[in-house]
N, C-alpha and C positions, 0 to 999 in steps of 0.2 A: 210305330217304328221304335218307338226308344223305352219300351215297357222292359225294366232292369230289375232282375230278381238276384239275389248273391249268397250262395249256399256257404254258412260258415259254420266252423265248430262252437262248443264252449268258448265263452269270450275269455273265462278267466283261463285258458290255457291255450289256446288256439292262436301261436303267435303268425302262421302263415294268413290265416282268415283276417289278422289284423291288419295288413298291409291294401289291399283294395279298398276295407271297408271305411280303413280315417281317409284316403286319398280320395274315394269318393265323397264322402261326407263336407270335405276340405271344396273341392271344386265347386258343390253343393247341387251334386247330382241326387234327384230321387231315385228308391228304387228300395222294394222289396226285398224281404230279410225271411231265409228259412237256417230254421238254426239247430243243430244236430247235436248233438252229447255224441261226446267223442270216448273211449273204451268203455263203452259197454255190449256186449255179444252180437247186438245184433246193427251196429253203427257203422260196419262197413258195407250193409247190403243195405240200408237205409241210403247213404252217401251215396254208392252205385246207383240208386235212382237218379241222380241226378250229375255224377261226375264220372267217366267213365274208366279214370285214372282210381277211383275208388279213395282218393281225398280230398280233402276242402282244401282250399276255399274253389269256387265254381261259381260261372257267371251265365246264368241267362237271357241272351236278349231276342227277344221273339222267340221263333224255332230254332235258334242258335245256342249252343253250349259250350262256352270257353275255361280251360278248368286249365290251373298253374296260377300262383298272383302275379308273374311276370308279364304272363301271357296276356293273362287279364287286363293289369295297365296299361300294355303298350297298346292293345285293343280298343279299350276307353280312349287311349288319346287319340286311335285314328278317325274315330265315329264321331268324337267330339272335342274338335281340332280347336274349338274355340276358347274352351276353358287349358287354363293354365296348366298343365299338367309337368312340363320339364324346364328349365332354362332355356331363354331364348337365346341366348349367345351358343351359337355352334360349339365351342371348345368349350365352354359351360357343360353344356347339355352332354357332351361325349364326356364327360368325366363323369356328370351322375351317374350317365347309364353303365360306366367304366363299376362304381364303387356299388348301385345298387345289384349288379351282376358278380360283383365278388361276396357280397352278402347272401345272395339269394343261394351260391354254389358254395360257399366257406365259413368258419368257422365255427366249423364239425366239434370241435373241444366244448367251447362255449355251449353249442346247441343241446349236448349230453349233458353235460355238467351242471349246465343253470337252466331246465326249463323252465317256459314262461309259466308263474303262476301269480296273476296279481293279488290274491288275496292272501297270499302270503311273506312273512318275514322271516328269511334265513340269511342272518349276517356269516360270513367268513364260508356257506357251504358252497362245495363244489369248484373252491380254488383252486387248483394242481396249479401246475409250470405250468402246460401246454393252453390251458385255461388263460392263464396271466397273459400268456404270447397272444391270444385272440384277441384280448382287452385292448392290449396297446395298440396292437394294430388298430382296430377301431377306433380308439380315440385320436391317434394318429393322423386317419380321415377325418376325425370331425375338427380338430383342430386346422388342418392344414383346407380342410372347405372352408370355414367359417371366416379363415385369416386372409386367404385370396380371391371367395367368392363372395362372403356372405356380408358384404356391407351394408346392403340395403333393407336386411331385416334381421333376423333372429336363429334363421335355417339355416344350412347347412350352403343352401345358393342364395340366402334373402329370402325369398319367397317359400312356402311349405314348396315342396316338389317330390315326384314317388321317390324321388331317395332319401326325402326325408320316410315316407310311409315305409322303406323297408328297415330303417333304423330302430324305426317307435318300439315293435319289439323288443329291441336288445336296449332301449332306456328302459323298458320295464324289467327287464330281469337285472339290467344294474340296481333299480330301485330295492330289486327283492331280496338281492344276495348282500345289499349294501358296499357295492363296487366302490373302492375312495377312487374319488375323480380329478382331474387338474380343472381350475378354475374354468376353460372356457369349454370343454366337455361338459361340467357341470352346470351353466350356465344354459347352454343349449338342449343339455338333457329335462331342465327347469321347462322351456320354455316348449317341450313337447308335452310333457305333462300336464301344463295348464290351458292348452287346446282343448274349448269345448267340444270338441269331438271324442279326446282320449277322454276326457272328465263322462261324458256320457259311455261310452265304453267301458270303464272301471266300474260306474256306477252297476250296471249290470252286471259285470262280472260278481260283484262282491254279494247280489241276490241269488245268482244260481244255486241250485238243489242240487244240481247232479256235478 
C-alpha cells in the first residue's frame, strides 16, 4: 500500500521536484527516487513515462500517479494523516496553504530572473525592479510568519510544514544571487539550509554530470 516512488529533475536545478522531495524526507517517509536530467532532447518523452503533464516532479503510489507538487503534498497528507505535514491550528494551517499557494501560482519575475541553480554563485544577476517587488514580498511572508506564527521553532509556523518546502526553493536562489536579507528572513533562510535533508540534497546536486 504505501510503496512511494517520486519522479524528479536535476537536483541542482529542479526547484519544483524540491518541494515534495525535503517535505517527505522532513516527515521521514521512505520512498523511491527516479531521477531525470532535465533539457536535454529526449527528457520530455522520458518524464511522460511517468507524468502525464510531461514534468516533474511526479508521484507514484502503487498503480497511482500524482503529478503537480501541490498536488502531491496535499495527497501525502491525506494518506498519511499522521505525520505532521501542516499547522494544526485551523487559521495557522489556512494561512500556510493561503502563502504556499501564492508561491506555487506567483512570483513569475523572480522564477525567470533567478533560476534555481545550486551549484552556482551569481551576486547582483537577475535584479530588475519587478524582481526586487518578488523579494519583498516574500520576505514580507516570512517575517510576518515567523513574528506571529513561528515561536515554537525556527519555521515559518515552528515546525518545518509544506510551506516551508515550497519556500526551500527560493532560499536557494537568495543563496545563489546573493539576495541582502533583513535579519529574520535571514535567520530562517539559515535555518533551511542547515536541514539535513537540503544538506543531502546540495550534496548531490553539486555531483551531477549533467
Amino acid at each position: 500500500m504505501d510503496e512511494l516512488t517520486l519522479v524528479i529533475g536535476n537536483k541542482n536545478y529542479s526547484s519544483w521536484s524540491l518541494r515534495p522531495w525535503i517535505i517527505m524526507k522532513q516527515v521521514g517517509l521512505e520512498f523511491q527516487e527516479i531521477n531525470i536530467a532535465l533539457y536535454k532532447p529526449d527528457s520530455g518523452e522520458k518524464i511522460r513515462q511517468y507524468s502525464p503533464s510531461g514534468r516533474v516532479p511526479a508521484l507514484i503510489h502503487d498503480d497511482l500517479i500524482i503529478w503537480d507538487s501541490i498536488a502531491i503534498c496535499e495527497y501525502l497528507a491525506e494518506v498519511f494523516p499522521h505525520l505532521y505535514w501542516w499547522p494544526q491550528d485551523k487559521k495557522h494551517r489556512a494561512i500556510a496553504r493561503s502563502i504556499s499557494a501564492e508561491m506555487h501560482s506567483g512570483f513569475l519575475d523572480l522564477r525567470q530572473n533567478m533560476p534555481m541553480n545550486c551549484r552556482a554563485k551569481l551576486p547582483g544577476q537577475g535584479l530588475t525592479p519587478a524582481v526586487q517587488k518578488d523579494i519583498d514580498r516574500i520576505t514580507n511572508i516570512w517575517q510576518e510568519c515567523r513574528q506571529n506564527f513561528g515561536q515554537s521553532g525556527d519555521f515559518l509556523f515552528g515546525q518545518f510544514t509544506i510551506a516551508d518546502a515550497f519556500f526551500a526553493p527560493v532560499v536557494m536562489r537568495f543563496i545563489t544571487y546573493d539576495v541582502q536579507l533583513d535579519d529574520i528572513s535571514r535567520n530562517y533562510a539559515q535555518a533551511i539550509l542547515e536541514l539535513p535533508a537540503m544538506q543531502e540534497w546540495l550534496a548531490v546536486a553539486k555531483r551531477e554530470k549533467y
